[in-house]
PAZAPA-4460 file (N, C-alpha, C; in steps of 0.05 Angstrom, whole numbers, plus 32768, in hexadecimal, padded with zeros to 4 digits):
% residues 103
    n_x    n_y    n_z   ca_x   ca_y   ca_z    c_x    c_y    c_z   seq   type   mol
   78CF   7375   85AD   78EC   7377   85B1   78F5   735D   85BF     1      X     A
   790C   7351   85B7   7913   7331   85C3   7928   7338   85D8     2      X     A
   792E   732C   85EC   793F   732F   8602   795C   7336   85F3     3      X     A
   7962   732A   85DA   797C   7334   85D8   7986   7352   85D3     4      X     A
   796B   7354   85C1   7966   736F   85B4   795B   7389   85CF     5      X     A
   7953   737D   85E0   7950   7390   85F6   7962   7393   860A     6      X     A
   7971   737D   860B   7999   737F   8614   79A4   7385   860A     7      X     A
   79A5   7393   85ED   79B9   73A2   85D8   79A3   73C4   85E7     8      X     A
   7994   73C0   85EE   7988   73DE   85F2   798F   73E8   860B     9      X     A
   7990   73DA   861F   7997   73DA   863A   79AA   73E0   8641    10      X     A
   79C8   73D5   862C   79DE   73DA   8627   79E3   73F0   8617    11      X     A
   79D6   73F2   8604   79DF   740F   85FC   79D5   742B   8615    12      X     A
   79B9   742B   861D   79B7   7439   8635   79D4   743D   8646    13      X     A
   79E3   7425   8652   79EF   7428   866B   7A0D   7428   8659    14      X     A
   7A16   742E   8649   7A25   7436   8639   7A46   7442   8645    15      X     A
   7A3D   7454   8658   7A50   746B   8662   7A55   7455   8687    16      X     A
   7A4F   743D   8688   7A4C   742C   86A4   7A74   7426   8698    17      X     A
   7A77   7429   86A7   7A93   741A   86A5   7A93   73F8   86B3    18      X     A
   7AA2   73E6   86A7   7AA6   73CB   86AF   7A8B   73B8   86AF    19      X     A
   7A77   73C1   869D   7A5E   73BC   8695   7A5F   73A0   8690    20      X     A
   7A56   7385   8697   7A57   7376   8687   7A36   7364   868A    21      X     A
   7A3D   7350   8676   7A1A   733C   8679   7A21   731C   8682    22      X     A
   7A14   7315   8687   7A12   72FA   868D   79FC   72E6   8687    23      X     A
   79F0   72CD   8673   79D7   72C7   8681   79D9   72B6   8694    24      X     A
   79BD   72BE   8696   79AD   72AD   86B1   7990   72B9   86AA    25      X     A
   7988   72A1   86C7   7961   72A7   86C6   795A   72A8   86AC    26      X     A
   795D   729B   8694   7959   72A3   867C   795A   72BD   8670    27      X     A
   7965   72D2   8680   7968   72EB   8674   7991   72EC   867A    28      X     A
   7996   72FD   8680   79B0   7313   8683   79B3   731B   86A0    29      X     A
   79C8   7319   86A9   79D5   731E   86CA   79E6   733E   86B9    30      X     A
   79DE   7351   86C7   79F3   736A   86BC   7A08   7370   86D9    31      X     A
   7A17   7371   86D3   7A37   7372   86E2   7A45   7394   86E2    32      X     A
   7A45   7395   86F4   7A5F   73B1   86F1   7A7B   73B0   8709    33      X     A
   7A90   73A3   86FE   7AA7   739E   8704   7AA5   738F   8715    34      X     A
   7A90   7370   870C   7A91   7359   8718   7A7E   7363   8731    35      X     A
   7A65   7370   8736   7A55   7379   8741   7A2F   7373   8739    36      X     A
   7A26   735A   873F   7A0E   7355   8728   7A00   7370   8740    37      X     A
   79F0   7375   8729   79E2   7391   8736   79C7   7395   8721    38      X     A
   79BC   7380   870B   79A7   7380   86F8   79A6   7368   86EE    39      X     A
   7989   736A   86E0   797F   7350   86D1   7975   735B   86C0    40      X     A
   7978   7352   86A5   7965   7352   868A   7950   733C   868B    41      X     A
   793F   7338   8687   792C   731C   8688   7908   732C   867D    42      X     A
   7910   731E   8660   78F6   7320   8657   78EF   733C   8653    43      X     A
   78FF   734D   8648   78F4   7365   8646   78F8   7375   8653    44      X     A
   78FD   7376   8667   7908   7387   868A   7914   7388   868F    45      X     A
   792E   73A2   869E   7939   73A1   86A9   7937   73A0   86C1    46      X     A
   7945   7394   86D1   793D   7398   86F6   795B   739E   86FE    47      X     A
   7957   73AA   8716   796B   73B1   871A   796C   73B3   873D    48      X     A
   798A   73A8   874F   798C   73A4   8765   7984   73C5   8775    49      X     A
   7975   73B8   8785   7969   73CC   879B   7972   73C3   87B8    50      X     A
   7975   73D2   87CE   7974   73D8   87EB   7959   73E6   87F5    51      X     A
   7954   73E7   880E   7943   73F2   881C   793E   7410   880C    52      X     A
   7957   741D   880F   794D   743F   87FE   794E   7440   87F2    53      X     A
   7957   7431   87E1   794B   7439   87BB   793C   7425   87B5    54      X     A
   792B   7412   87BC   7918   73FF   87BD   78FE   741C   87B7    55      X     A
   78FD   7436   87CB   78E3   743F   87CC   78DC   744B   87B7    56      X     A
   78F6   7454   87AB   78F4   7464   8794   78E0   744E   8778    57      X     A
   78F3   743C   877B   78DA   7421   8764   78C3   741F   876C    58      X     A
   78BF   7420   8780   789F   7413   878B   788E   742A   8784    59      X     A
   789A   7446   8790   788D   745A   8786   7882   7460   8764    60      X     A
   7890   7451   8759   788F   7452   873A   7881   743C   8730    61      X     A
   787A   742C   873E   7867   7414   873D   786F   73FD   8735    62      X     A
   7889   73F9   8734   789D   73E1   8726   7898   73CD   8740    63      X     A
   789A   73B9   8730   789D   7399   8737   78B4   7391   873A    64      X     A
   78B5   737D   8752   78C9   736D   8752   78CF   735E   8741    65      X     A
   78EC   7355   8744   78F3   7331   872B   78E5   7318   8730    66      X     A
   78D4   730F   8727   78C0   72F6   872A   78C7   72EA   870F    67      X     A
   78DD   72DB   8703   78E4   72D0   86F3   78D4   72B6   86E9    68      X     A
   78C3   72A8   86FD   78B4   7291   86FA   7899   728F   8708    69      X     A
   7890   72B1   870D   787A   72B2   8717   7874   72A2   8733    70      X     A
   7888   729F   8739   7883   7298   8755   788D   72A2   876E    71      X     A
   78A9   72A5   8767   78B0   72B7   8784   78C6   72CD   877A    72      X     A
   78BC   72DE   8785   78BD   72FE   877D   78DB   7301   8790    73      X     A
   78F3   730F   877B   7908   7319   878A   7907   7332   8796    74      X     A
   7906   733A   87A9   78FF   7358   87AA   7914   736A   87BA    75      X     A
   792C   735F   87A8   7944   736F   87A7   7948   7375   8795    76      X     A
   7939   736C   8771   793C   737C   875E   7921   7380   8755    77      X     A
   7923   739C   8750   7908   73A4   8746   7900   73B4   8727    78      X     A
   78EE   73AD   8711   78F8   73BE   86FC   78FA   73D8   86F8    79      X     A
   7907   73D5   86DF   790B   73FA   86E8   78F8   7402   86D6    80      X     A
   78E3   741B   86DC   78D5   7421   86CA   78E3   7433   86B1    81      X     A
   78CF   7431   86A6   78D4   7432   8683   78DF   7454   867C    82      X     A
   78D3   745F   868B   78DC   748A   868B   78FD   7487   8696    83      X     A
   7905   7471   86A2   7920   7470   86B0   7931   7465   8694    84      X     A
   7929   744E   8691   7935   7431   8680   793C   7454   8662    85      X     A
   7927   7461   8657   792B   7471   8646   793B   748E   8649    86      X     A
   794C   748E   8662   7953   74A9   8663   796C   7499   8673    87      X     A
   7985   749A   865A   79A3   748D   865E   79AB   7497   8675    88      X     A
   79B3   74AE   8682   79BD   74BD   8692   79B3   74AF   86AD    89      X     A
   7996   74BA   86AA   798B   74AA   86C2   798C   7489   86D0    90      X     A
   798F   747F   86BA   7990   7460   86B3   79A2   7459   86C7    91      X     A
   79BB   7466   86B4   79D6   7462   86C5   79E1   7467   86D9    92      X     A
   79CB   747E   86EE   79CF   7482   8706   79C0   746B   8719    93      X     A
   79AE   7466   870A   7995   744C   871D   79B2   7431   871F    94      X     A
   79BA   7433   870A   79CA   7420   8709   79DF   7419   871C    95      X     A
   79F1   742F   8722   7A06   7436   872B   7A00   7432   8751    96      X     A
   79E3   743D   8755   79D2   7431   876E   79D1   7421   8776    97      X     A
   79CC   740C   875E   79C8   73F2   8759   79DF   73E0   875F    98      X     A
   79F0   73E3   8756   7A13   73D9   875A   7A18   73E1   8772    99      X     A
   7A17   73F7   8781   7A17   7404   879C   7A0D   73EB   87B1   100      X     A
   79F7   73E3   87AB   79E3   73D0   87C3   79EC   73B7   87BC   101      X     A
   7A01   73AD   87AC   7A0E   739D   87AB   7A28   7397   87B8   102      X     A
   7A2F   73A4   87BD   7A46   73A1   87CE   7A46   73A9   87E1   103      X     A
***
């Protein structure tokens, strides 16, 4: 699957997000909700902005931080695993978290 084609999937997932938008960067996609970056597409992955309490919930799930160049690891976004990324509903609540620890 190529990054664009997995940003047409990402986007269809978060569908029901109101004020949704993309951006690139890092060679992938900055995702926006009403001028709120709160995700990254990059290479296949979604990651998505974390705080201290919803940070445990990823770790628990075994997701990785954003290491875009293999060198230094953001670990305010972490990806979202794949049982999440495939269940819309859910998606869009991680999300909405996500936009939350942004502001």
């Amino acid at each position: 699957m190529t990054d664009d084609s997995f940003l047409e999937y990402v986007l269809e997932q978060l569908v029901e997000i109101r004020q949704l938008s993309t951006r690139p960067m890092f060679g992938g996609y900055g995702l926006y909700m009403g001028g709120i970056f709160f995700g990254i597409v990059h290479k296949g992955a979604l990651y998505l902005r974390t705080d201290a309490a919803s940070r445990a919930e990823y770790v628990r799930a075994g997701s990785r931080p954003f290491n875009p160049r293999g060198r230094q690891e953001l670990h305010r976004y972490y990806e979202v695993p794949a049982e999440i990324l495939d269940d819309a509903q859910v998606l869009c609540a991680w999300a909405r978290v996500a936009a939350n620890t942004g502001r």
